[in-house]
Residue, then its C-alpha position, 0 to 999 in steps of 0.5 A: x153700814x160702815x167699814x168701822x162700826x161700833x161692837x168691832x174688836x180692835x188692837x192698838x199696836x205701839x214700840x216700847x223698847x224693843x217690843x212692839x206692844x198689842x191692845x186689845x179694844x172694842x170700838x164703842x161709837x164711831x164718828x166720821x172722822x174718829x173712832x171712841x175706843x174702850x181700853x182694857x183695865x191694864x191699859x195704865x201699864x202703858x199710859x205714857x204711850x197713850x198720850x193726845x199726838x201720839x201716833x199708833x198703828x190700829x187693826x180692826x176685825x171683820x170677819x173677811x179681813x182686817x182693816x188697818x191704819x195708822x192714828x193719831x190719839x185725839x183725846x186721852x184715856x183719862x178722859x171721858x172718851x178716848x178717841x183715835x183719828x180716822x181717815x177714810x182715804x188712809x186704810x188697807x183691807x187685807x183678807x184672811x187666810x181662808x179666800x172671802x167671797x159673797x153671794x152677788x147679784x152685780x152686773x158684769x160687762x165682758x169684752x170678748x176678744x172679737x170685740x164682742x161685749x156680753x152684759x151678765x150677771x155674777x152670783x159669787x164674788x170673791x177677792x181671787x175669782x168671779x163666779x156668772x151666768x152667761x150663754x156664751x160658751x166659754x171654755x176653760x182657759x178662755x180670756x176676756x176683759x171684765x168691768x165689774x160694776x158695783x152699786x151706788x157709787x162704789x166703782x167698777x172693777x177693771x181686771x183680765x178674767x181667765x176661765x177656771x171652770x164651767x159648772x158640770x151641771x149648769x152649763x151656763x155658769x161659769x167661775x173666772x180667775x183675776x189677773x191686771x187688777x190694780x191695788x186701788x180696784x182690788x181694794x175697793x172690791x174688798x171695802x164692797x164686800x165687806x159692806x155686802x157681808x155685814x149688810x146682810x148679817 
């Protein structure tokens, strides 16, 4: 599974005039490095913007957030196929309103501040905090640095984790807030999350 996929909803974005003009897709074959779009029957209003070279700035929707990037047309939509440029390494993915998590099993490496290196496990991941089992007793407020290792080949996570709360019930479960997380990792958590969501569809 695949950040772009074919079924997605998408919109195109260019200015005409003083306007900035929105279209609304569906992505019907995606390739490595481009993406076969079905326009909408109105799309001719707009044609002279829809010619091969141009540039335009796309949305894709997923269901924990959008994905966007700037495109170039490679084939024009009086062809066969209209197709758009996709470049793996020139995306954002951007949450929604509503905080996106999803149920995880991935391993957690904690470093305590004596040094100390607990080796757990999260059952939630989310883009603004962390929920995982330990036996240590942490208390609310508590601070550590965590490495988040993801599968396969899609990086560990570096951030600051401050306790927020420890389960009422289960007192081995605990939820962590993130702080000194960089664009890059924050990214990459998102890009996993998405993966993990439609994965599991």
């Amino acid at each position: 599974m695949d950040l772009i996929k074919s079924g997605q909803k998408i919109s195109i974005y260019f200015q005409k005039g003083e306007n900035l003009v929105e279209i609304s897709c569906l992505i019907t074959k995606a390739y490595e490095d481009r993406i076969v779009v079905e326009l909408p029957q109105y799309f001719m209003r707009y044609i002279e913007f829809l010619n091969v070279g141009q540039r335009l700035t796309v949305k894709v929707f997923s269901k924990i957030g959008t994905v966007d990037f700037n495109t170039i047309i490679i084939s024009s939509p009086l062809e066969d196929d209209f197709m758009i440029e996709y470049d793996r390494n020139a995306i954002k993915l951007t949450p929604t309103s509503e905080i996106p998590s999803v149920e995880a099993i991935e391993s957690l490496n904690i470093k305590l501040p004596d040094s100390n290196i607990l080796r757990e496990k999260t059952f939630v991941l989310s883009t603004e905090y962390i929920k995982f089992y330990s036996d240590y007793s942490f208390k609310v407020n508590d601070t550590f640095e965590g490495e988040l290792i993801l599968p396969k080949n899609y990086g560990i996570i570096n951030f600051t984790g401050t306790v927020t709360e420890v389960d009422p019930v289960y007192d081995n479960e605990f939820t962590a807030s993130y702080s000194n997380m960089i664009e890059e990792d924050r990214q990459a958590l998102l890009y996993y999350m998405y993966l993990y969501s439609n994965n599991s569809d």
